[in-house]
C-alpha positions as CSV (number, residue, x, y, z in Angstrom):
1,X,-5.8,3.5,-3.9
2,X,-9.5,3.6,-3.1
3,X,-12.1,3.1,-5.5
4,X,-15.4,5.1,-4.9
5,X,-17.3,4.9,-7.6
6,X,-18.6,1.5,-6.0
7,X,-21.4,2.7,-3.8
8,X,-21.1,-0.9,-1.6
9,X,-17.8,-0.2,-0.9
10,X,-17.4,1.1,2.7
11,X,-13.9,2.8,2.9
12,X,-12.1,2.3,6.1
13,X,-9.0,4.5,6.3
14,X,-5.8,2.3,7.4
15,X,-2.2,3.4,7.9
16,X,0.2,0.8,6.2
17,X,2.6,0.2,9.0
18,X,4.6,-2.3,6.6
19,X,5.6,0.9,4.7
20,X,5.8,3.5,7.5
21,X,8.3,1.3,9.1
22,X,10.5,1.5,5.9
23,X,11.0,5.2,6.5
24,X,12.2,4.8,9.8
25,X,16.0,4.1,8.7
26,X,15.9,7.0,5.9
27,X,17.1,10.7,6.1
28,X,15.1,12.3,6.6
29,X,13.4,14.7,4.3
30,X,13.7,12.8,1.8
31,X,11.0,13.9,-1.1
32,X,8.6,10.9,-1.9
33,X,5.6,10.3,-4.4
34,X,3.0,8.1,-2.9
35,X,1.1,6.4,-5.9
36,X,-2.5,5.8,-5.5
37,X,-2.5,8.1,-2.4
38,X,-6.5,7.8,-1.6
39,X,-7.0,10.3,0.8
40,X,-3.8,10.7,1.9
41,X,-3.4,8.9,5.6
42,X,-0.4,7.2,4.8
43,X,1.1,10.1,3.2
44,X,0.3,12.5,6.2
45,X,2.1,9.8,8.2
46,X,5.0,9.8,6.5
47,X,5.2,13.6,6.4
48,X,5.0,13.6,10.0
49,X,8.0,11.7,10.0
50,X,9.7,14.3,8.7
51,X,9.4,13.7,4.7
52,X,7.9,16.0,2.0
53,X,5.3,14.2,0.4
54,X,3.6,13.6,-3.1
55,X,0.7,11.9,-3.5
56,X,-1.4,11.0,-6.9
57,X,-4.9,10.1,-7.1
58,X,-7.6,10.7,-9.8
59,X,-10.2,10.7,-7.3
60,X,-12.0,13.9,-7.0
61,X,-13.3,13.4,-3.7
62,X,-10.2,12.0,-2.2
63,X,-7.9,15.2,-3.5
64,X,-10.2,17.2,-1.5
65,X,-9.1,15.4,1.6
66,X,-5.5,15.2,0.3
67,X,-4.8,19.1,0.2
68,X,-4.8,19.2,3.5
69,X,-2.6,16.9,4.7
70,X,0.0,16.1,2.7
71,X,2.5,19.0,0.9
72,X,1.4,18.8,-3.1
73,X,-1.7,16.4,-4.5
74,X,-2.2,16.1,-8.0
75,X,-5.2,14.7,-9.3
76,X,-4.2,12.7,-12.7
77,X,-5.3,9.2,-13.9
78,X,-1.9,7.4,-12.6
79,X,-2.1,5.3,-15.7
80,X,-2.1,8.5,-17.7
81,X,1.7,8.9,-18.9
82,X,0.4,12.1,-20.4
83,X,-0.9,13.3,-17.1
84,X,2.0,12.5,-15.0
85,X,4.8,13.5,-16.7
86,X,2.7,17.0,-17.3
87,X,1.8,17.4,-13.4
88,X,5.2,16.1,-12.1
89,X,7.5,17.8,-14.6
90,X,10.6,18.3,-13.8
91,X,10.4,17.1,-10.2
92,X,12.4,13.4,-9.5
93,X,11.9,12.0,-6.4
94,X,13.6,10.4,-3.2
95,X,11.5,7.6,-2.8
96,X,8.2,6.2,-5.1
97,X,5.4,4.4,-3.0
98,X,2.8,2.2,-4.4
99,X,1.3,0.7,-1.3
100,X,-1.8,-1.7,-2.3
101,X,-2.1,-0.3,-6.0
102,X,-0.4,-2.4,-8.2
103,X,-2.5,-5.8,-7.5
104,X,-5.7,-3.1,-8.9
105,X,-3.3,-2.8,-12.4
106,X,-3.6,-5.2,-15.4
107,X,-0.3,-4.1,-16.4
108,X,2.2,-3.5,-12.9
109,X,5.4,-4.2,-14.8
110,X,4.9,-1.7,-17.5
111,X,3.6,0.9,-14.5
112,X,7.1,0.5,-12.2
113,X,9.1,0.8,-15.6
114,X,7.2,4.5,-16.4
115,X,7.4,5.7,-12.6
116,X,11.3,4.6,-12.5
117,X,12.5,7.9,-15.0
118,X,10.2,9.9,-12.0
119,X,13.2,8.6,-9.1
120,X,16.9,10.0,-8.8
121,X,19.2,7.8,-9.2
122,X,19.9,5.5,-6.1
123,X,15.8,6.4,-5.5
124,X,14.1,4.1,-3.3
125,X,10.7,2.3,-4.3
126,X,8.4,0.9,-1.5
127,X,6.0,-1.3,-2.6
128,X,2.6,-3.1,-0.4
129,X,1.1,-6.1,-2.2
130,X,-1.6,-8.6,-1.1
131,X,0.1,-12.4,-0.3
132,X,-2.0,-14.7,-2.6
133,X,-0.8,-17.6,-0.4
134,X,-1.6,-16.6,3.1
135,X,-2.7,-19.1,5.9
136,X,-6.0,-18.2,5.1
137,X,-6.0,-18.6,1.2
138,X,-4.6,-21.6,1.6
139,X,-7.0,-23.7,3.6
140,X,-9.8,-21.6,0.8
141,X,-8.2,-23.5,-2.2
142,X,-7.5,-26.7,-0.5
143,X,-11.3,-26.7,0.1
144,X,-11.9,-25.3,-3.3
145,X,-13.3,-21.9,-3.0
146,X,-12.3,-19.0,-4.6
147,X,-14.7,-16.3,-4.0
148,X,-14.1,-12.8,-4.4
149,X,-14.8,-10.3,-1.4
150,X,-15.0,-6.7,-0.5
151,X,-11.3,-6.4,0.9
152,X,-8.4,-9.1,1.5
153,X,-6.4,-10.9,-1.0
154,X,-9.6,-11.6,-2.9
155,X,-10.8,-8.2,-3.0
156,X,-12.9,-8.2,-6.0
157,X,-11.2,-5.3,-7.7
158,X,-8.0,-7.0,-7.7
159,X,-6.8,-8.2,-10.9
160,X,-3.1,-9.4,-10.7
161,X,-2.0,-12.0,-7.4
162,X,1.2,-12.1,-6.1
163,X,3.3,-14.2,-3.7
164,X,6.7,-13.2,-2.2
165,X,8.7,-14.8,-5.0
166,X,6.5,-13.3,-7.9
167,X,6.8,-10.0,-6.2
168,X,10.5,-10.0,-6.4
169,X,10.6,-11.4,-9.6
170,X,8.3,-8.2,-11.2
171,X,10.3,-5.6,-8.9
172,X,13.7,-6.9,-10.8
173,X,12.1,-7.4,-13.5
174,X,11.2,-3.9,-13.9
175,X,14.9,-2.6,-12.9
176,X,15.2,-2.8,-9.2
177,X,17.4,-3.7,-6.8
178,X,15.7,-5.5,-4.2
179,X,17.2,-4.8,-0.4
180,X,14.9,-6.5,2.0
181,X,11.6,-8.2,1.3
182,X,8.7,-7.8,5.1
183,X,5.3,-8.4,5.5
184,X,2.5,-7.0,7.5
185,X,1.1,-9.9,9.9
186,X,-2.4,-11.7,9.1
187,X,-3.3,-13.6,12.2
188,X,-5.6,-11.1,14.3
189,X,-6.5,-9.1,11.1
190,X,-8.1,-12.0,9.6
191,X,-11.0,-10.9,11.3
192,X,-10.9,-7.6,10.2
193,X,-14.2,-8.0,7.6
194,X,-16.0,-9.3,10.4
195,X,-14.8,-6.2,12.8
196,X,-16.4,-3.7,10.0
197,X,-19.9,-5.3,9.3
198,X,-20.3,-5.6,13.2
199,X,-18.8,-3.6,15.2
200,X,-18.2,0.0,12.9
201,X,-19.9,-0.3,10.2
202,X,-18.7,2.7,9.3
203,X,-20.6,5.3,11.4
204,X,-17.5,6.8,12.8
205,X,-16.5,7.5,9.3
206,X,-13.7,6.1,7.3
207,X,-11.2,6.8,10.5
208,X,-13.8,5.2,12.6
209,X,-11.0,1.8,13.2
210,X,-7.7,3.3,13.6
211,X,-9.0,6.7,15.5
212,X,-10.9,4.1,18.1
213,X,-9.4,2.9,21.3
214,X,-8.8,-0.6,21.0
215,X,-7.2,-0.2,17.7
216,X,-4.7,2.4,19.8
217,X,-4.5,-0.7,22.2
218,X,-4.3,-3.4,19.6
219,X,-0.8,-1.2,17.8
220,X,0.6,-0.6,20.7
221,X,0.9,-4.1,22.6
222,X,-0.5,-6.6,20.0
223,X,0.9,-5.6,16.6
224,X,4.4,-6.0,17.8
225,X,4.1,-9.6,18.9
226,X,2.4,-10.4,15.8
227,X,5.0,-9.5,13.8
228,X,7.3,-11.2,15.3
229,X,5.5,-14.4,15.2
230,X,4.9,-13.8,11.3
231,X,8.9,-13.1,10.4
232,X,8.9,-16.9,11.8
233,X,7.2,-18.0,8.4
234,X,6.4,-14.8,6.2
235,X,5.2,-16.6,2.8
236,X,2.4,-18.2,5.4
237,X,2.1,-16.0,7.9
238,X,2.0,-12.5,6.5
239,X,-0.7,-10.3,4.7
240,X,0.9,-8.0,2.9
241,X,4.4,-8.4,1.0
242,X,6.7,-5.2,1.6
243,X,9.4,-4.4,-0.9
244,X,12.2,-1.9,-0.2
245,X,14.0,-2.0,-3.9
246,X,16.4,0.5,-5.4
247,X,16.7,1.8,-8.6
248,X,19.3,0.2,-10.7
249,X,21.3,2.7,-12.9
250,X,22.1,1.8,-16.5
């Protein structure tokens, strides 16, 4: 979910490995909505997987990039129940992604509950949220500072926090059954601000990090080691909370 209608806000495309790696053990061609698409990186991804893909967005500007890349984009307020249920119809889906969209929500529980009637039954939902209580926020609060920034857990259009168990508790809450809770690592990403005022800032364009080189480099022999450092102690050690859940049938 990207947000440009702030004019500071340099968007930096990003593939959320945390949820590509869900897809991995599925069937594929599986049909799935991603919620929030942006322009539609992750969903190309997961297309090129071998899935059909959905995505929803309200942006304008991202839709344009969204056409071509993933196989239908609607462009509908994704709070809009109205504008949904209209665009999707009749179509139910395989598997419902929100991947960094529901921390932007004031409302997430309600959202899951309306999006459930869009899944067949035994659907999948993946969901990516920020950990409130990494490593990093952690030592922040001890030291008593709580200052909002342009991405991270404290990105300043956030307006819900979660941890792992909160996260669990709104996904079956809302009607899920949870199968396997992951996280995406936060050790060498910490630095990531720092890597996009200095080192990008954005000339190549908002695929100017994960189209360079050492980003190539870093997924290849880095990212693996990370992860497996950060399964040690997820709650501390990861960045994003990843939810696999399936929809319970009444």
């Amino acid at each position: 979910m990207i947000h440009l209608n702030q004019q500071n806000y340099a968007y930096f495309e990003e593939i959320n490995e945390g949820i590509i790696r869900q897809f991995k053990n599925l069937p594929k061609g599986l049909t799935t909505l991603d919620v929030g698409c942006g322009y539609g990186a992750l969903g190309e991804q997961i297309q090129n997987l071998g899935f059909t893909v959905w995505g929803i967005e309200r942006s304008r500007v991202a839709m344009e990039k969204c056409k071509g890349r993933i196989a239908h984009s609607i462009e509908a307020d994704i709070l809009s129940e109205a504008e949904v249920s209209h665009a999707i119809a009749d179509q139910r889906f395989d598997v419902i992604i929100f991947s960094d969209v529901l921390e932007h929500l004031y409302d997430p529980f309600s959202i899951l509950k309306n999006y459930s009637k869009y899944l067949k039954p035994g659907g999948r939902l993946l969901i990516s949220l920020p950990n409130a209580l990494n490593w990093e926020m952690r030592i922040r609060l001890f030291f008593g500072s709580f200052e909002y920034q342009d991405t991270g857990a404290l990105d300043r259009t956030h307006l819900r926090f979660f941890t792992f168990r909160t996260a669990r508790r709104l996904v079956e809450a809302a009607g899920f059954k949870v199968n396997r809770i992951d996280c995406t690592p936060y050790l060498i990403r910490a630095i990531l601000p720092i890597i996009k005022k200095t080192v990008f800032k954005n000339d190549g364009g908002a695929r100017a990090i994960i189209d360079s080189p050492s980003y190539r480099f870093y997924a290849k022999f880095i990212y693996p080691i990370e992860r497996l450092i950060a399964s040690i102690w997820k709650p501390l050690l990861g960045e994003r909370i990843i939810i696999n859940a399936t929809r319970i049938e009444n």
